[in-house]
C-alpha positions in Angstrom: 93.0 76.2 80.8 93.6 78.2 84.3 94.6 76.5 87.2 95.2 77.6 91.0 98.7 77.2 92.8 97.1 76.7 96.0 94.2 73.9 95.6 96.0 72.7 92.1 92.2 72.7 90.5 91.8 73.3 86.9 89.0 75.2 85.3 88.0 77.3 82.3 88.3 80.8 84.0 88.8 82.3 87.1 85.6 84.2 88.9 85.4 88.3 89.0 85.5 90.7 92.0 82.3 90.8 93.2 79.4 93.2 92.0 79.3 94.7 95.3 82.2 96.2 95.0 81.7 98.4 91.9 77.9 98.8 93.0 79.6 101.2 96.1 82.0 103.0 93.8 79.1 103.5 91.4 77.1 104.8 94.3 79.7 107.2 95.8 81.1 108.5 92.4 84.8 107.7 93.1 87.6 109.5 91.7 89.4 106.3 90.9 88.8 102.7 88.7 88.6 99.7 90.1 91.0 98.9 87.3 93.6 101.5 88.9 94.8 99.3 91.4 98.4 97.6 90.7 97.4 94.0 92.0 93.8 93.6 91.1 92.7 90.7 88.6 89.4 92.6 88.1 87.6 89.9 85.8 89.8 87.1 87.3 89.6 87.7 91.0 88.9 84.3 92.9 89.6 80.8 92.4 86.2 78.7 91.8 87.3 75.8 94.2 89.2 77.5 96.8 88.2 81.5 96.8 91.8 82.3 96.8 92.9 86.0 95.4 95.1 86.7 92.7 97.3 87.9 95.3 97.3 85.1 96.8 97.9 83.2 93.8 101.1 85.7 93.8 102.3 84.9 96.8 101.9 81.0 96.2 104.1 81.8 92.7 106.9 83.2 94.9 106.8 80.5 97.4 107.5 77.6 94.8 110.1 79.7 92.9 111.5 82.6 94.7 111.8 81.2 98.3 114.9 80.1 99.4 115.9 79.0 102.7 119.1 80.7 104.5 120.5 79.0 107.4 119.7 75.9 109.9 117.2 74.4 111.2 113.2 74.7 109.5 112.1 78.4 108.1 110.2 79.9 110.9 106.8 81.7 109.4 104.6 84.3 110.7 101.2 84.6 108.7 99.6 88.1 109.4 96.0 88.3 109.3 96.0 84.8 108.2 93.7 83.5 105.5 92.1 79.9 105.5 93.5 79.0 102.0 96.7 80.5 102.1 97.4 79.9 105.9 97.0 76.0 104.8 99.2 76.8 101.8 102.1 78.3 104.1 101.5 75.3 106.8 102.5 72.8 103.7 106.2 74.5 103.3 108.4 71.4 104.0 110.5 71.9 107.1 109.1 74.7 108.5 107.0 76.5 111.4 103.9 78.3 111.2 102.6 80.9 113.7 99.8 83.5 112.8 99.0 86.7 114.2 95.9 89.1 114.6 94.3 91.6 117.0 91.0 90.2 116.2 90.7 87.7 114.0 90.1 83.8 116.1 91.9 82.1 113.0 95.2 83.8 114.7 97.6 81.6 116.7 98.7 85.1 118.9 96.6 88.1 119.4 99.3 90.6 118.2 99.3 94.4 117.6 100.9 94.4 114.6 102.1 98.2 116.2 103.6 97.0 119.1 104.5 92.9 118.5 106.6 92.4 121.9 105.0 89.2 122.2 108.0 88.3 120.1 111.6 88.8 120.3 114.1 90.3 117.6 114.8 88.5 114.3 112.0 85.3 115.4 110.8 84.8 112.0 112.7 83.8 108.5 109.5 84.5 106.4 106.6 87.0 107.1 103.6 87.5 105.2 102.0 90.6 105.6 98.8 91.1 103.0 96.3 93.8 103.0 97.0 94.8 106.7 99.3 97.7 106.8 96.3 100.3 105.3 94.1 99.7 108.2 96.5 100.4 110.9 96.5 103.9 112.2 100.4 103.9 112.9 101.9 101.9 109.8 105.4 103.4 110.4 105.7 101.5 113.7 104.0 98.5 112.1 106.6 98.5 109.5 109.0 99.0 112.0 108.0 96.3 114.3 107.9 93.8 110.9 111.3 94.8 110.4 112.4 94.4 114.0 110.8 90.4 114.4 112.3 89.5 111.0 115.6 87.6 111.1 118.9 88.6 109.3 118.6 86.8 105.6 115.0 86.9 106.3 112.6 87.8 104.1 109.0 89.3 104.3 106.3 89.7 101.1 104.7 93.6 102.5 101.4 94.0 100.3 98.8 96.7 100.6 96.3 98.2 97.6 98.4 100.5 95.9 96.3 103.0 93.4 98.6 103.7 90.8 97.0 107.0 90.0 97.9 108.7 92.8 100.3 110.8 93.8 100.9 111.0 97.0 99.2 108.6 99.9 95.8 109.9 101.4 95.4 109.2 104.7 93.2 109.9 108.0 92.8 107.1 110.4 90.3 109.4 112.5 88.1 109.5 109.6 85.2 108.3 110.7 82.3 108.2 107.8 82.3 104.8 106.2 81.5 106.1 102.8 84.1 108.6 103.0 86.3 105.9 104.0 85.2 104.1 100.9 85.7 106.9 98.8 89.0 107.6 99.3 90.5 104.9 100.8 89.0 101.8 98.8 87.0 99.8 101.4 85.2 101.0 104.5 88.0 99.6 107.3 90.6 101.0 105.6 92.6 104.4 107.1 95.0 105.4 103.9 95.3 104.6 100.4 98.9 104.4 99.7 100.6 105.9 96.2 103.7 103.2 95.5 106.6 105.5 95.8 105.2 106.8 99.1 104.5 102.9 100.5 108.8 102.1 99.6 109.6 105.0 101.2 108.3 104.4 104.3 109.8 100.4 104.1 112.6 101.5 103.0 112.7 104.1 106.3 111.7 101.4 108.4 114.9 99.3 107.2 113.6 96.5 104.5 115.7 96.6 101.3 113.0 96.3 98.6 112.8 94.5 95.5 109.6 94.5 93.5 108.8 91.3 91.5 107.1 91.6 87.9 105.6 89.0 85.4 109.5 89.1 84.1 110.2 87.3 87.5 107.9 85.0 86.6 106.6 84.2 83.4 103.9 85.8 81.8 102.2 82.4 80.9 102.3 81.7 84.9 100.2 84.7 85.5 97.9 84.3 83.0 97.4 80.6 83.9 97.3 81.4 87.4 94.8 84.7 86.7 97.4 87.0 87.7 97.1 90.3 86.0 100.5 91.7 84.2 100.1 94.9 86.5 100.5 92.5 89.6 104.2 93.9 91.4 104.8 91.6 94.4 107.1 93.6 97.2 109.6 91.8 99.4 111.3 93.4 101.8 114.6 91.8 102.8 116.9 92.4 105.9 
């Protein structure tokens, strides 16, 4: 029996990435697998009841048993890009307060640059989530930077992108501007890189966070699979 973390339903499986994804890879002839990606639960994606991701799923996981709070007063949270499930997820932390932050999106609290985040002073926030954002911004460096700049000593901050475990080195071109060659090399047609893991520490680790990546060990391997978390899932979180 699965069951989701965030809307606690329980259900036979999990549902798979949708069709349309492998339908453009098909169409373009990719150089890469859908299966290539480090934090993809290819045939158990989404969860029936609430659509959450396996990543999110992840990031649920580390909240109930990796989270800890460090100092007074309630853990101050900044949700980037927030999602509906896991935005109402992070609001539910006991003792704590929630802000989110996009350029675009109207489920954000701030419209925020995630390049340029003056709106908020040094070391604001205990706990930043930062999911799938950092490959569609054209200057992740200062991103990373500005992440690490808002986020309070003792803080800590879960920094996710797609990570192709194939590659190399990370391909990027934020002035590309065909959407299928955007698709074709960079996974999806709003994204501007596709990162290779040792590159994406590197450039934390440059920008200040002290990384630690969390496996199934950190977990349980029962928990993932329950939970429809693949065992090639690596959570990062970036510390200060």
């Amino acid at each position: 029996m699965r069951s989701c973390p965030l809307c606690r339903a329980r259900f036979a499986n999990f549902m798979p990435l949708p069709a349309s994804f492998f339908e453009v890879f098909q169409r373009l002839r990719v150089f890469y697998s859908l299966e290539d990606f480090e934090t993809l639960n290819v045939g158990q994606y989404s969860c029936p009841h609430c659509q959450s991701s396996d990543r999110d799923r992840l990031y649920a996981l580390f909240v109930e048993q990796h989270l800890q709070r460090t100092g007074q007063g309630p853990l101050r949270i900044l949700d980037i890009a927030p999602a509906p499930v896991l935005s109402a997820f992070l609001k539910q932390i006991p003792d704590s307060v929630y802000r989110s932050a996009d350029l675009f999106s109207p489920l954000a609290d701030d419209k925020v640059d995630l390049q340029d985040m003056s709106l908020y002073p040094d070391a604001t926030f205990d706990f930043i989530v930062c999911s799938h954002v950092l490959e569609h911004v054209p200057d992740d460096r200062r991103a990373m930077a500005e992440l690490h700049r808002v986020l309070a000593p003792g803080g800590v901050a879960i920094l996710m992108v797609p990570i192709l475990t194939t590659a190399t080195e990370t391909d990027e071109d934020p002035d590309e501007a065909s959407v299928d060659e955007r698709w074709a090399r960079f996974g999806q047609d709003d994204h501007v890189r596709m990162y290779c893991r040792a590159d994406f520490l590197a450039r934390l680790g440059d920008a200040g966070f002290h990384m630690q990546a969390l496996t199934h060990a950190d977990f349980s391997a029962a928990s993932f699979t329950r939970h429809g978390i693949t065992e090639r899932s690596v959570l990062y979180v970036g510390r200060k």
